[in-house]
C-alpha positions as CSV (number, residue, x, y, z in Angstrom):
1,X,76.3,82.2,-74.8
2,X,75.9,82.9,-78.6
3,X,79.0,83.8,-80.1
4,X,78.9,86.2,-83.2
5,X,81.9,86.9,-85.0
6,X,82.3,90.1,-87.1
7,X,86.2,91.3,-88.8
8,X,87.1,94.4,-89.8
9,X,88.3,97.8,-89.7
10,X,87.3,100.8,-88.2
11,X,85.0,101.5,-91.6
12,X,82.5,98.4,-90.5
13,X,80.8,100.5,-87.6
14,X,77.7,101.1,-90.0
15,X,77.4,97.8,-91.3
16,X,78.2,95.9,-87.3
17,X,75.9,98.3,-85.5
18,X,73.1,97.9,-87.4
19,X,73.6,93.8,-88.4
20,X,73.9,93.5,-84.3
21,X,70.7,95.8,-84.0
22,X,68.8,93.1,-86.7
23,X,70.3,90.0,-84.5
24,X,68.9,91.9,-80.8
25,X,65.9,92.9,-82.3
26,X,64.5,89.6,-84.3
27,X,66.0,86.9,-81.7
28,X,63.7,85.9,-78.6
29,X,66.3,84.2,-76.3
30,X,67.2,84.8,-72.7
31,X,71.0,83.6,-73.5
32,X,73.3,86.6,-73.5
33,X,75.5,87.8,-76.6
34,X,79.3,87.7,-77.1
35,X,80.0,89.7,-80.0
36,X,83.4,88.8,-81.5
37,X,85.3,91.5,-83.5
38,X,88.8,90.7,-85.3
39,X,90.3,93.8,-86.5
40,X,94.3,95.1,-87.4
41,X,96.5,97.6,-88.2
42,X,97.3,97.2,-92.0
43,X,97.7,100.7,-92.6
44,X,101.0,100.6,-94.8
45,X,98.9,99.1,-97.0
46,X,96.1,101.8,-97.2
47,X,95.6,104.6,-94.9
48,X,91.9,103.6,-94.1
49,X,93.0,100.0,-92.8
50,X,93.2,100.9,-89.3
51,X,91.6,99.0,-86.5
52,X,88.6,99.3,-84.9
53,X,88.7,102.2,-82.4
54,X,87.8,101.5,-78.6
55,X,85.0,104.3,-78.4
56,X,83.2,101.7,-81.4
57,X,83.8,99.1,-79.1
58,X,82.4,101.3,-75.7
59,X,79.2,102.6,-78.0
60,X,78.3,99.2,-79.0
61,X,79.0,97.6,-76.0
62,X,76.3,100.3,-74.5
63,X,73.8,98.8,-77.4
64,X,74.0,95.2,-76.8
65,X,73.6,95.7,-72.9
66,X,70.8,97.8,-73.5
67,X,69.3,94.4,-74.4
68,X,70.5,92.1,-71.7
69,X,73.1,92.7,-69.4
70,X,74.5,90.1,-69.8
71,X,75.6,90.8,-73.5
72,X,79.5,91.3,-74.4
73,X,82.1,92.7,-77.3
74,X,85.1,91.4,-77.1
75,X,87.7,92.8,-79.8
76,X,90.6,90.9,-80.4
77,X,94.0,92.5,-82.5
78,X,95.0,89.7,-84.9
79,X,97.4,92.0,-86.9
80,X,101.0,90.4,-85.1
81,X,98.8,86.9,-86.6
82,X,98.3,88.7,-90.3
83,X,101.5,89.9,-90.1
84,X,103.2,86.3,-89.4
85,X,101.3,84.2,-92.0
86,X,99.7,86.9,-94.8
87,X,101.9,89.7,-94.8
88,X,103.2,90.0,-98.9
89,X,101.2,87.1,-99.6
90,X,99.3,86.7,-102.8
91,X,95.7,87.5,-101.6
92,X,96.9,90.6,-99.8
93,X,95.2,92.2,-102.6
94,X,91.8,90.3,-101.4
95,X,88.6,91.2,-104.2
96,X,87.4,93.3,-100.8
97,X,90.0,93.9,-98.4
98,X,92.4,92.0,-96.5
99,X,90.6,91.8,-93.3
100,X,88.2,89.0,-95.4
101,X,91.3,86.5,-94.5
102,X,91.7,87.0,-90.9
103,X,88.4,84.6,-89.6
104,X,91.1,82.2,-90.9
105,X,92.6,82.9,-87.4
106,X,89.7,81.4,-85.1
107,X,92.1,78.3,-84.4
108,X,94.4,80.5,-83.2
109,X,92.9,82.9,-80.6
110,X,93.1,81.8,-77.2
111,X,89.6,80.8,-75.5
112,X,87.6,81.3,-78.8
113,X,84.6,79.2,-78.2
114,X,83.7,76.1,-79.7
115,X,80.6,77.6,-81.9
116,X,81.5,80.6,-83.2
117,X,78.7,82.1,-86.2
118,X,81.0,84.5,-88.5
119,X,78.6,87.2,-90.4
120,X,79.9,89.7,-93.0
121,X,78.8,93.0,-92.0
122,X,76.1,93.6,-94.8
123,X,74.1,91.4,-93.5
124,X,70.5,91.5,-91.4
125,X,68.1,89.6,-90.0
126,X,64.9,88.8,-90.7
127,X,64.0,86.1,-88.3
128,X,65.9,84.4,-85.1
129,X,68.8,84.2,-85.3
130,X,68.7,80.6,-83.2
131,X,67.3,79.5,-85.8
132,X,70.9,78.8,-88.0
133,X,73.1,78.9,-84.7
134,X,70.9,76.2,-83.4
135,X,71.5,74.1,-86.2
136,X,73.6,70.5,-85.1
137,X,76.8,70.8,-86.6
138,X,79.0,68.1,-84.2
139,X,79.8,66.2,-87.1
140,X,80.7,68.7,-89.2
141,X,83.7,71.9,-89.8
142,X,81.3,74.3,-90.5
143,X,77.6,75.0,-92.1
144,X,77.1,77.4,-95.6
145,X,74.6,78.1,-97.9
146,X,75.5,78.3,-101.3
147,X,76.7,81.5,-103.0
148,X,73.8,82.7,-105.5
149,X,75.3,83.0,-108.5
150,X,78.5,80.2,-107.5
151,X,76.0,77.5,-107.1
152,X,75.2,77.7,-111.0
153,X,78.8,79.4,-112.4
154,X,81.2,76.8,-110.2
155,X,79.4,74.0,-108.7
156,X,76.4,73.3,-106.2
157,X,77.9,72.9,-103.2
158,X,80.1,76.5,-103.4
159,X,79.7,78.0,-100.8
160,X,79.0,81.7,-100.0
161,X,81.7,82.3,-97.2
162,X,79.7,85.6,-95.5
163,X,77.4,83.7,-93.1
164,X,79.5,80.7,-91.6
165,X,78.5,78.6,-88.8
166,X,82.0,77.1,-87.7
167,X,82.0,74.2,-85.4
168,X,85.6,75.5,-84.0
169,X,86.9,72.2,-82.7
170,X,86.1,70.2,-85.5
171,X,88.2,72.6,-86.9
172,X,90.9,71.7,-85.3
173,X,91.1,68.1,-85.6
174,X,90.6,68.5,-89.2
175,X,93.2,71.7,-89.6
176,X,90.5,73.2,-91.5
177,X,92.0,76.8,-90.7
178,X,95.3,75.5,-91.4
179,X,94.7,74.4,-94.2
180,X,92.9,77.5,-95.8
181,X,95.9,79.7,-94.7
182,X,98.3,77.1,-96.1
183,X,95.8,77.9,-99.3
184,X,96.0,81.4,-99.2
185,X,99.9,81.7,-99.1
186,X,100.1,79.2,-101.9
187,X,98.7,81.1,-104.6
188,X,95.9,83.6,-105.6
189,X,92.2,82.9,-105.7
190,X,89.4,84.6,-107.4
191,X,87.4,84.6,-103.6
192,X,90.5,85.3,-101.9
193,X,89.4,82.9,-98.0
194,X,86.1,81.8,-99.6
195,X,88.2,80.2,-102.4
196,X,90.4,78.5,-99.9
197,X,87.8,77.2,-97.4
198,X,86.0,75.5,-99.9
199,X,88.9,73.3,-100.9
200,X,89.9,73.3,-97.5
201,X,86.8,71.7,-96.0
202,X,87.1,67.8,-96.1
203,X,83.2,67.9,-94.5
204,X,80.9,70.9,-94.6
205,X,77.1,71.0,-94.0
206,X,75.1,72.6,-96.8
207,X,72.3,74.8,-95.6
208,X,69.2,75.7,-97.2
209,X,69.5,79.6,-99.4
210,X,67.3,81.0,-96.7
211,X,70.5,81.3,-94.5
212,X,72.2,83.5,-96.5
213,X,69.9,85.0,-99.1
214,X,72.2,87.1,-101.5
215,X,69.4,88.1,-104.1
216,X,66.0,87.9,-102.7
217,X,64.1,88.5,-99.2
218,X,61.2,86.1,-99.0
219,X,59.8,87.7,-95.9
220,X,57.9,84.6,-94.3
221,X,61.0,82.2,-94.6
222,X,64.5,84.3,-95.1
223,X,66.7,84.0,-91.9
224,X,69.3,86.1,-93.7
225,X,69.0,88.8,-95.9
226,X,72.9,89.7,-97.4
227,X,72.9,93.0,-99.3
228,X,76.2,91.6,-101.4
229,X,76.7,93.5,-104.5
230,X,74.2,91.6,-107.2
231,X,73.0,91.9,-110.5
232,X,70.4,94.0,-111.8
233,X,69.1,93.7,-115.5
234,X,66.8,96.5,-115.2
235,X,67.1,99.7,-116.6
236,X,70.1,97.9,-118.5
237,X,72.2,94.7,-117.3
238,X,74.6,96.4,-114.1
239,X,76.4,95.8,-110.9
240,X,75.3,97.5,-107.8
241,X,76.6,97.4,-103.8
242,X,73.3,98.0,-102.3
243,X,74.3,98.0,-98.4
244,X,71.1,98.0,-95.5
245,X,72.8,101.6,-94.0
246,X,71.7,102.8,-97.6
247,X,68.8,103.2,-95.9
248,X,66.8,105.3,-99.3
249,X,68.5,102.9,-101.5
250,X,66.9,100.1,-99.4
251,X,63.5,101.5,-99.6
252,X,63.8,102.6,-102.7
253,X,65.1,100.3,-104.6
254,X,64.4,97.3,-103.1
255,X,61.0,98.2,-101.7
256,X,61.8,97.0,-98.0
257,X,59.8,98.1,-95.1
258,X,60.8,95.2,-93.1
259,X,64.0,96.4,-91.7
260,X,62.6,99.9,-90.7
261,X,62.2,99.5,-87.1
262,X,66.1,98.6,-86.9
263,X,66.9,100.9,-89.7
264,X,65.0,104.1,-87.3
265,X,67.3,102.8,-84.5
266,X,70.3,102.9,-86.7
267,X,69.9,106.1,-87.7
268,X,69.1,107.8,-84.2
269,X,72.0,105.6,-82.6
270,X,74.5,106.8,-85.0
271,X,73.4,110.2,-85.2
272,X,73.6,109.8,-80.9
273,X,77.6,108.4,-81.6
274,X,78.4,111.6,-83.9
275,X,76.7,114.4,-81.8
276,X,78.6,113.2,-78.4
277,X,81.8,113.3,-80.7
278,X,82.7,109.8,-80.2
279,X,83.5,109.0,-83.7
């Protein structure tokens, strides 16, 4: 079994559905899926933090199986776990949102498997996915590429905390997610958990850019292509949160075609979900 793990609210349908469609549709493997999703109920905090609804679950689970058979989601409530350790605590605020902290309970989930590979949801995939999950990481907490613009502002080895290959009982031994929490209570950080991994880790395996490419698609060689938001100097030095669901954007902008046969599916999928009234 590969074991995917996405967090979130009920706002990540977009982004899940099609970064699962890139995962089905560019991996060759006859081992079966288990698609992980962590969500909550934070709404006191904001009205759209609300966990993910069941007919998201039921309408991807249809997807995946559509695939193999075999292929599971598994959603998993962590908000009595948020509550307990981050509730009032000085990364509620996170840069994104608060459900960015809550991979930090892996440790703690009952029969969570010992390779779990965590993914952002603005993420796709441009080759197989084996490629990274197949990666040896026994000796290791977890793999990481660095972050793009970290690696140069911060240090080398900073890691971008959106694709994350966790060895889960290293983890353990080491209280690496103990340790982050423990971080994350103690005061605030500019990258909210991707501060607090980093100094959590006491041995992390670097991986090459091409496993979490946050600027550029190579199209021979990226694994991962992660629309985070990115600097453009062109017409004028900006900011801009380019996401693959932007699907115009993506063409436009960027000049992609190579997402389009997952992009198509996306699109008549979703358009499927909102016609049966299952949103």
């Amino acid at each position: 079994m590969i074991n995917i793990l996405f967090c979130g609210n009920k706002g990540v349908f977009d982004g899940v559905l099609t970064t699962t469609l890139s995962i089905l549709k560019r991996t060759k493997t006859n081992e079966p899926f288990n698609i992980y999703l962590f969500t909550m109920d934070v709404s006191h905090l904001d009205p759209k933090y609300v966990p993910i609804p069941d007919e998201h679950v039921n309408f991807l689970t249809s997807v995946v199986k559509q695939y193999n058979k075999d292929n599971l989601v598994t959603k998993i409530d962590v908000t009595e776990y948020y509550n307990k350790e981050f509730a009032a605590c000085p990364n509620e605020s996170a840069y994104c949102s608060p459900y960015t902290l809550i991979r930090l309970f892996a440790d703690q989930i009952p029969d969570i498997p010992e390779k779990l590979l965590y993914l952002d949801c603005d993420i796709m995939l441009n080759r197989d996915v084996t490629e990274l999950y197949n990666i040896d990481i026994s000796d290791y907490e977890f793999a990481a590429a660095p972050d793009h613009y970290g690696k140069y502002l911060i240090r080398p080895d900073y890691i971008n905390a959106g694709v994350l290959l966790f060895n889960v009982t290293k983890c353990k031994e080491t209280d690496l997610f103990l340790k982050a929490r423990n971080n994350i209570k103690r005061k605030k950080w500019t990258f909210a958990d991707q501060d607090a991994l980093w100094h959590a880790a006491s041995k992390k395996k670097m991986l090459p850019q091409k496993f979490n490419d946050q600027k550029f698609l190579h199209p021979k060689t990226t694994v991962i292509r992660h629309f985070s938001k990115r600097l453009f100097w062109l017409p004028y030095p900006h900011t801009a949160n380019i996401k693959q669901w932007h699907v115009t954007k993506v063409h436009k902008i960027f000049g992609y075609d190579q997402f389009d046969d997952i992009l198509y599916e996306y699109i008549y999928l979703k358009t499927k979900f909102e016609r049966e009234g299952l949103n």
